[in-house]
N, C-alpha and C positions, 0 to 999 in steps of 0.2 A: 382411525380418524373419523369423526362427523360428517356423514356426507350433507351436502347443501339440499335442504329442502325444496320439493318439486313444486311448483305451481299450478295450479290447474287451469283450462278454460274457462270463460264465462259462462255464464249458464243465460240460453236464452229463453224466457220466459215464454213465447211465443204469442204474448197479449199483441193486439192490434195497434194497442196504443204506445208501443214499446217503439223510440223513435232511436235511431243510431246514433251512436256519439260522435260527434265530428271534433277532430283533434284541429286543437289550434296550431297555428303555424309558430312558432318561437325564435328566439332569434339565438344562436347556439353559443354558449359559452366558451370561450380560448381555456384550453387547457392547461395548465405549468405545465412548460417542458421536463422530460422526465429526470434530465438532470438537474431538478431544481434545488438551490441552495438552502431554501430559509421556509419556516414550518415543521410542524410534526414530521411530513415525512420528507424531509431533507433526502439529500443525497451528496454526499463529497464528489467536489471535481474531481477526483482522479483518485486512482488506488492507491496507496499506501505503496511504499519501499520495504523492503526484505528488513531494511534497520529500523525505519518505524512502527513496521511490523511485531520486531521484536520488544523494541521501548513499549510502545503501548498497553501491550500484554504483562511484560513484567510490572509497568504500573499497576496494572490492573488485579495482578499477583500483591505486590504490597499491600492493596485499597481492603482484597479480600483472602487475607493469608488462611483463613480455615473455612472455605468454600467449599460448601457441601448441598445437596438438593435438601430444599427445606419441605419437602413431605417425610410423612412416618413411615417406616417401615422397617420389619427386620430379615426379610428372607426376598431372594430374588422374583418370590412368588407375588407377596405383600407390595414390595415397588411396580408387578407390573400392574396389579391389580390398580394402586394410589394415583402412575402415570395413566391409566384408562379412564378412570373419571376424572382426573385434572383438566381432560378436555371440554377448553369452554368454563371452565370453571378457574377458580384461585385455590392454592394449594390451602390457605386457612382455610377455606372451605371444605376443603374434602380432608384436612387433619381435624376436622369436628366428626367425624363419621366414621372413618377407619378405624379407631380402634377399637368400638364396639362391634365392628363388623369383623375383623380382626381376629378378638376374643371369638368371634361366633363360629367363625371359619379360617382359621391360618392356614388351612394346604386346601389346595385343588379340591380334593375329595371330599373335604369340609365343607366347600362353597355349593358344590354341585348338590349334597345331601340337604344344604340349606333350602336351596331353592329360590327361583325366582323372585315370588311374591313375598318371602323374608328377608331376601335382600334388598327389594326397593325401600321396602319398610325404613332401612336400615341406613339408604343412601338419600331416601327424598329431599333433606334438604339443599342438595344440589342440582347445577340445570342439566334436563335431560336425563333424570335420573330413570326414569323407566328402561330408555335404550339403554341405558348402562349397567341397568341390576341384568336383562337378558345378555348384554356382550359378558359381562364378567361370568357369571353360570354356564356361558360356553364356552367361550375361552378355558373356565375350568374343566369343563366335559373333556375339552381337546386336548388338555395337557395330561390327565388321566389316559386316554384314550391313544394318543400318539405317541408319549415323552414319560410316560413312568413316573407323572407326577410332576417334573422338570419341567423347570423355563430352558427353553432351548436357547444355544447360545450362539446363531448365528441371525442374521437379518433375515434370510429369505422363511426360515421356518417360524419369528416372529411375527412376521407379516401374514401369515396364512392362519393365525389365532384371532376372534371375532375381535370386534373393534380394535385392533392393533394397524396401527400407517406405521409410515416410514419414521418420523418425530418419534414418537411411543419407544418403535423397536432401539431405533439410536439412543434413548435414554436409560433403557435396559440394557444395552451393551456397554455401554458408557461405564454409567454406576453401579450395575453388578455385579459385570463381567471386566470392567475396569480397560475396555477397549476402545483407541481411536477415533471414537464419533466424533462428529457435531453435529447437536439437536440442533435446530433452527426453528424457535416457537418466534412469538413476535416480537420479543423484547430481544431477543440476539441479532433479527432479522431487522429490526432498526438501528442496532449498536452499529452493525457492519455496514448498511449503508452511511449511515451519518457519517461515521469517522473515517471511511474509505478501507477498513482491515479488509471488506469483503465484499462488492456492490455487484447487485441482482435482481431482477424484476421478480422473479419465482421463488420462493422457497429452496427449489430445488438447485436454481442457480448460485445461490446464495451459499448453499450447505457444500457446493461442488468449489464455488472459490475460496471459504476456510477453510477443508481439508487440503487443498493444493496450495494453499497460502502461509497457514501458520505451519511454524517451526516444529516437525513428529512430538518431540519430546513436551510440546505445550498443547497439543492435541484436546487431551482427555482432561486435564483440568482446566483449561480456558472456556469449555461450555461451562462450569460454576461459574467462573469471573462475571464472563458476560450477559448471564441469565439475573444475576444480581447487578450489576452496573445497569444494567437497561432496567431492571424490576425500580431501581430505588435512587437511581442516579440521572441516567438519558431518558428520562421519562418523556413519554407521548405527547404529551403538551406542550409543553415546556421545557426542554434539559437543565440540571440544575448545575452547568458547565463551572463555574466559580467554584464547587467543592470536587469537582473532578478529579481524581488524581491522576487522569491520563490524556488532562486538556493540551497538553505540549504535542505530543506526535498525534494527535486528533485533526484530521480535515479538516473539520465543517466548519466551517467557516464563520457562522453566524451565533458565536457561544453566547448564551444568556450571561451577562453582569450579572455581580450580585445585586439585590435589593439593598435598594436605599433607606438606611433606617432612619429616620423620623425622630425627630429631634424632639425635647421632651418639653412639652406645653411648660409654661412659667406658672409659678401658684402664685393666687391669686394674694395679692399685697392685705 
């Protein structure tokens, strides 16, 4: 994961004429309560039922019958590498880069021999690409160095590989070891509040009431569902609730209508 960049202190110049800033007193804004219904970040009154639970999902199964992560890759090595720079970034983004990087270095051993500085080369056009060309060439060192080469296949040994969090490792075990997770990036993490499958102020909260909520057997393919449903459907903005195909056992209460279309001007006599 991306850690949050530090801030620094002010720097005082130590002129004479350097006069303190006096903060204005303001008058503080009311908050939406956190169970708020309506806006981007909505949140359903109440969780979802074990039946709605399951309706919702198999909608969301019909909506997306061949639901597959839409980055490139072909080896467990290539996915962890495409989830390490997706952070912060859009997968079209980082499938314009990978396959020349890819061709350059497909194992471990490859990337490490590449190096650094022909890796950024390789990835600059995404954000944060510096700390990314050094996590990936270490991450590769480590899996040489540790794993024989090998993505290891549990959570704690991915989390100990450079830029790897907890989301990353859950996507690697997910789709390439075809294990139980739930990634919980943002667009899952607003599916589940809005529609009540799974409501949480933390990530972590969030990822703890889908794995205890959905049905084992809908586990491992409902993070595709809902990473596409949130990507192209429950969008941040706006939800686009009127093409929903799992507005029926959906919470939230406040589904977008469709758009009104606009009736067609008369020509002119």
């Amino acid at each position: 994961m991306v850690k949050k960049p530090t801030t620094s202190a002010p720097v005082n110049s130590g002129k004479p004429t350097d006069k303190p800033r006096v903060q204005k007193r303001t008058t503080a804004k009311k908050q939406a309560p956190a169970n708020q219904s309506s806006g981007p970040a909505a949140i359903a009154p109440r969780d979802m039922t074990p039946q709605e639970i399951y309706s919702f999902l198999k909608d969301l199964s019909q909506a997306w019958p061949d639901a597959k992560t839409e980055l490139l890759y072909t080896t467990p090595f290539t996915l962890l590498v495409a989830v390490v720079l997706s952070a912060q970034a859009t997968d079209a983004s980082v499938n314009r880069v990978t396959p020349a990087l890819f061709k350059a270095a497909p194992s471990p051993a490859a990337m490490v021999e590449l190096g650094e500085e022909e890796v950024g080369k390789l990835i600059r056009t995404i954000g944060l690409w510096r700390n990314k060309a050094k996590n990936v060439v270490e991450l590769s060192r480590q899996l040489v160095a540790d794993h024989q080469g090998e993505v290891p296949g549990t959570r704690d040994e991915l989390e100990k590989l450079a830029g790897v969090g907890r989301k990353t490792a859950n996507v690697v075990l997910n789709v390439a070891f075809h294990k139980p997770t739930v990634p919980v990036d943002t667009h899952v993490f607003r599916l589940a509040n809005r529609s009540g499958l799974g409501r949480g102020k933390t990530v972590e909260a969030v990822e703890k009431a889908l794995e205890t909520r959905i049905p084992l057997e809908m586990i491992q393919p409902s993070h595709h569902w809902m990473i596409l449903q949130g990507r192209y459907v429950c969008k941040a903005r706006k939800p686009e609730c009127w093409r929903c195909n799992a507005k029926t056992p959906c919470l939230f209460p406040d589904k977008t209508p469709a758009p009104r279309v606009k009736a067609p001007k008369p020509l002119a006599g």
